[in-house]
C-alpha positions in Angstrom: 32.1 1.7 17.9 29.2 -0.9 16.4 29.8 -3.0 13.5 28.6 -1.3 9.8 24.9 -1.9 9.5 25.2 -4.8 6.4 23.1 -3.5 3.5 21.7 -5.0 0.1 20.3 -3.2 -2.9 18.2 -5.4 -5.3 16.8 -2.8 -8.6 16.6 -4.2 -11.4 17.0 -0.5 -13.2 20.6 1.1 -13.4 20.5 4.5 -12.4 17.7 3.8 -9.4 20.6 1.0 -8.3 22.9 3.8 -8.7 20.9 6.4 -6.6 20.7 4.3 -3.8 24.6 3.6 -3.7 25.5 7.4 -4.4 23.3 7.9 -1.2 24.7 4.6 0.7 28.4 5.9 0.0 27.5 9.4 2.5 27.2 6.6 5.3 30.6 4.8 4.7 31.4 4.2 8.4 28.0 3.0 9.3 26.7 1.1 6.4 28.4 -1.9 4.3 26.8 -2.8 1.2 27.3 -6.7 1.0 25.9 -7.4 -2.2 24.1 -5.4 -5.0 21.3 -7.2 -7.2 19.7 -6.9 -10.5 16.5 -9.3 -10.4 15.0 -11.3 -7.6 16.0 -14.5 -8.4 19.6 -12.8 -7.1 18.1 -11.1 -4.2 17.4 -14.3 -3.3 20.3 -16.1 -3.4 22.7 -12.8 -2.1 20.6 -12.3 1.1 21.0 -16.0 1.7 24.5 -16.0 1.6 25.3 -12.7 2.9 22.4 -12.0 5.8 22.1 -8.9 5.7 20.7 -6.5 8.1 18.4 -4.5 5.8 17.9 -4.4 2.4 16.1 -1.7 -0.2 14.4 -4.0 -2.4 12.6 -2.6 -5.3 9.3 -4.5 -6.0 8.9 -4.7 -10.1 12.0 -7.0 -11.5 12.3 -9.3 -13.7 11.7 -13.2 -12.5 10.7 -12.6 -9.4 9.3 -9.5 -7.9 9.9 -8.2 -4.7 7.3 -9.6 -2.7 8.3 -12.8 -4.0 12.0 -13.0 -3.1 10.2 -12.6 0.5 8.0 -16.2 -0.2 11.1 -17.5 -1.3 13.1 -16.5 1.6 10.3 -18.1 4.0 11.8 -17.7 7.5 15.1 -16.0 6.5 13.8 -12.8 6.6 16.3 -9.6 6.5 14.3 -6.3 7.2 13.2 -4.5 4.6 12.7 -1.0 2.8 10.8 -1.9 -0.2 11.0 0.5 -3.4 8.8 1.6 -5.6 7.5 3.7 -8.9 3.8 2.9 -8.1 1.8 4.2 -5.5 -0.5 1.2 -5.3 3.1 -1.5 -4.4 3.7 1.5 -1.6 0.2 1.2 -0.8 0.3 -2.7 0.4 4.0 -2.5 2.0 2.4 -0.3 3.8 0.0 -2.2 4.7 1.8 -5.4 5.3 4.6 -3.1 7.9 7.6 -3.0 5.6 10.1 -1.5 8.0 9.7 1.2 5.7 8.9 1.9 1.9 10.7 4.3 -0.7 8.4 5.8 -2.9 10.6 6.5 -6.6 11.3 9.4 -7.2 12.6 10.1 -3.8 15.5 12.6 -2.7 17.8 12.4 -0.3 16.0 13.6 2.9 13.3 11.0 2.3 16.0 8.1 2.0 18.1 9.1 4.6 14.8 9.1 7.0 14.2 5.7 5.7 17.7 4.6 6.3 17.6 6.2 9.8 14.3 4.8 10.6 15.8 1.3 9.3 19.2 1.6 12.1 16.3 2.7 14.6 14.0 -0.7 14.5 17.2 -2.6 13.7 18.4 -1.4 17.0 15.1 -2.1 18.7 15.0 -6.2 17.0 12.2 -5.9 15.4 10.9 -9.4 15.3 7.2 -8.2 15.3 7.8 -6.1 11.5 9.6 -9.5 10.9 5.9 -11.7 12.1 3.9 -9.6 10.1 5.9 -9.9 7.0 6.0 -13.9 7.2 2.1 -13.3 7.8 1.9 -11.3 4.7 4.2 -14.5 3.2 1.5 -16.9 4.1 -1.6 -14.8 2.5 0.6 -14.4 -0.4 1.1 -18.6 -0.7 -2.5 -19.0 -0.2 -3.4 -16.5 -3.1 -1.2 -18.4 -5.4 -2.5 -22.2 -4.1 1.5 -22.6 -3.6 1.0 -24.8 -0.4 0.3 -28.8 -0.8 -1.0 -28.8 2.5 -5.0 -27.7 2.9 -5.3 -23.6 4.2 -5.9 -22.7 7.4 -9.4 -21.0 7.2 -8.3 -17.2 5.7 -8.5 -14.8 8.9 -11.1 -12.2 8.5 -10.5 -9.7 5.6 -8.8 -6.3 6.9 -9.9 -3.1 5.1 -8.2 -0.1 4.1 -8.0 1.7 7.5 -5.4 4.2 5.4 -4.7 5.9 1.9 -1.8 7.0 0.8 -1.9 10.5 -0.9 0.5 12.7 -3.1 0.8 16.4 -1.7 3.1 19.0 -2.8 6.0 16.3 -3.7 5.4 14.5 -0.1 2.8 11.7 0.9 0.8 11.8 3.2 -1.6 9.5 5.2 -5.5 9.6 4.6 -7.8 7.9 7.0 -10.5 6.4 5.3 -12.7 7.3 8.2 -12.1 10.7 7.0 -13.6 10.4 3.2 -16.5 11.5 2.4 -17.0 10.4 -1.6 -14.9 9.0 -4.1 -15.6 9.7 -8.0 -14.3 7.9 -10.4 -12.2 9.6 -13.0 -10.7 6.8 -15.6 -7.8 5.3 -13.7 -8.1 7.7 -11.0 -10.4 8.7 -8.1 -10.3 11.6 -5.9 -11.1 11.5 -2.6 -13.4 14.2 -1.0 -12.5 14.7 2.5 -14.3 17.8 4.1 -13.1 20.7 2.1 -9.7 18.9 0.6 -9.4 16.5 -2.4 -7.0 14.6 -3.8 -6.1 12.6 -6.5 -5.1 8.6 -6.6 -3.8 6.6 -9.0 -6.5 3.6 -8.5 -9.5 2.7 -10.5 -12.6 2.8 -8.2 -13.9 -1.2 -8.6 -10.6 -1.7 -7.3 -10.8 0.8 -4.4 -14.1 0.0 -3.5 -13.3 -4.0 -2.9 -10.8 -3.0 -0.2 -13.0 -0.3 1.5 -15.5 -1.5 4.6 -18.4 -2.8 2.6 -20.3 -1.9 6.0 -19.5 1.9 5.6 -19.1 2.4 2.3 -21.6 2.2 -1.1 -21.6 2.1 -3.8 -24.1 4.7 -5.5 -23.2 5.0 -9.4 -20.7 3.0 -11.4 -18.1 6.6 -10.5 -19.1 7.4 -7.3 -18.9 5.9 -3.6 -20.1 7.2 -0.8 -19.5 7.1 3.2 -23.2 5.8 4.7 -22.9 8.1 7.5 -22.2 11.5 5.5 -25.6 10.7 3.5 -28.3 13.6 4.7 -30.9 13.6 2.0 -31.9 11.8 -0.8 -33.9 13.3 -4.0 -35.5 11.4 -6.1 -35.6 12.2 -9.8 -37.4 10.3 -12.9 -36.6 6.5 -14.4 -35.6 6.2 -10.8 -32.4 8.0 -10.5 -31.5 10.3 -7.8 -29.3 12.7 -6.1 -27.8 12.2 -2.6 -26.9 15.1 -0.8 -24.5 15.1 1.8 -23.8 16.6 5.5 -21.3 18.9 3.9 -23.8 19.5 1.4 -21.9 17.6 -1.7 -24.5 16.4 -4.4 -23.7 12.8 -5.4 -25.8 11.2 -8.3 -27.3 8.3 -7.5 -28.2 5.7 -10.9 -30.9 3.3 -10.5 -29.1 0.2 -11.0 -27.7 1.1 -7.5 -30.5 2.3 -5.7 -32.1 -1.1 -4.6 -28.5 -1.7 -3.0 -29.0 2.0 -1.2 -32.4 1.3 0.4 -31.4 -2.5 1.7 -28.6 -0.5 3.9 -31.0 2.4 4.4 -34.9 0.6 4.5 -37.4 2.9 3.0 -40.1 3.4 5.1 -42.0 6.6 3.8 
């Protein structure tokens, strides 16, 4: 029989720390919690004197948050499930390949599918989900100007190639590729994609600096669109307009975005 997968749980909030145990306890002969943490600054020390295999780490605490007890760690790095009340924090573990992520509130299928997935890599030595998470380490340093040593020039900026979405009580994965216009609506947007929308937590100046600035526009201070979905455009007085689409949307466009529309588009008429 293998040896207990060693497990840490860093929450700073009682009854999520509690959750995760509950659910731990149903894997007793495969799972050993080594050490259970209430901010980062003891995340940090725990998983440096336990090594743990995996740990659920939840990303707001106090001190430090999650992402950095992972700059402190610097090469010690466990795997990790990171965890989560805000889609935007599952949004970039995503994107940086936590071994997985943990999306509060979750129930039990959905952790025991992360803890599963967790024993799976584990199994596999993950080093690469290990690289990419120093890699995310490094960006994060150079963000903060934490390094005494000049920065490597910054590799070319990676867009959102992914959105995460909230259906029926699940998430699910939206390629960008597949959006066709985003409107704005106060700190939400919601995504158009063919005959389906949905609705993000995410204001769209935020949105729009991590979408391909090559396929995507700006068109009103609420609305984005995909170039490539853009059929017609009609122009209306004080220089306004309205784009219609291939699906046959309408999207307003304001003036103060048009000249930005016709240097991607030249207008030759």
């Amino acid at each position: 029989m293998s040896e207990p997968m060693r497990v840490l749980v860093a929450d700073d909030e009682p009854l999520a720390r509690r959750r995760v145990l509950r659910l731990l306890r149903e894997h007793d002969d495969e799972v050993d919690v080594v050490a259970v943490c209430e901010s980062g600054s003891q995340a940090v020390e725990a998983i440096r004197e336990t090594r743990p295999d995996l740990v659920f780490l939840d990303v707001q605490m106090p001190g430090l948050d999650g992402f950095e007890v992972l700059e402190r760690l610097g090469g010690e790095l466990p795997a990790v499930i990171f965890v989560t009340a805000h889609d935007r924090y599952a949004l970039r573990a995503f994107e940086v390949h936590a071994l997985d992520y943990l999306l509060k509130p979750f129930d039990a299928e959905r952790f025991h599918r992360a803890l599963e997935h967790g024993r799976a890599r584990l199994g596999q030595r993950d080093g690469e989900g290990r690289e990419r998470l120093a890699a995310l380490l490094e960006q994060l340093a150079r963000e903060r100007g934490g390094s005494a040593e000049p920065a490597p020039p910054a590799p070319a900026r990676r867009h959102l190639d992914w959105v995460m979405v909230k259906v029926r009580g699940k998430v699910e994965f939206l390629r960008t590729a597949d959006i066709d216009w985003i409107e704005a609506e106060g700190n939400y947007v919601r995504l158009h994609a063919g005959k389906k929308k949905y609705l993000v937590r995410e204001k769209i100046g935020a949105l729009e600096e991590r979408l391909d600035p090559e396929r995507f526009l700006r068109v009103h201070r609420s609305a984005l669109v995909q170039l490539d979905r853009v059929a017609e455009l009609h122009p209306m007085a004080a220089g306004d307009g309205i784009l219609v689409l291939r699906d046959g949307s309408e999207v307003k466009l304001s003036r103060g975005f048009r000249r930005r529309l016709l240097e991607r588009v030249p207008e030759y008429a």
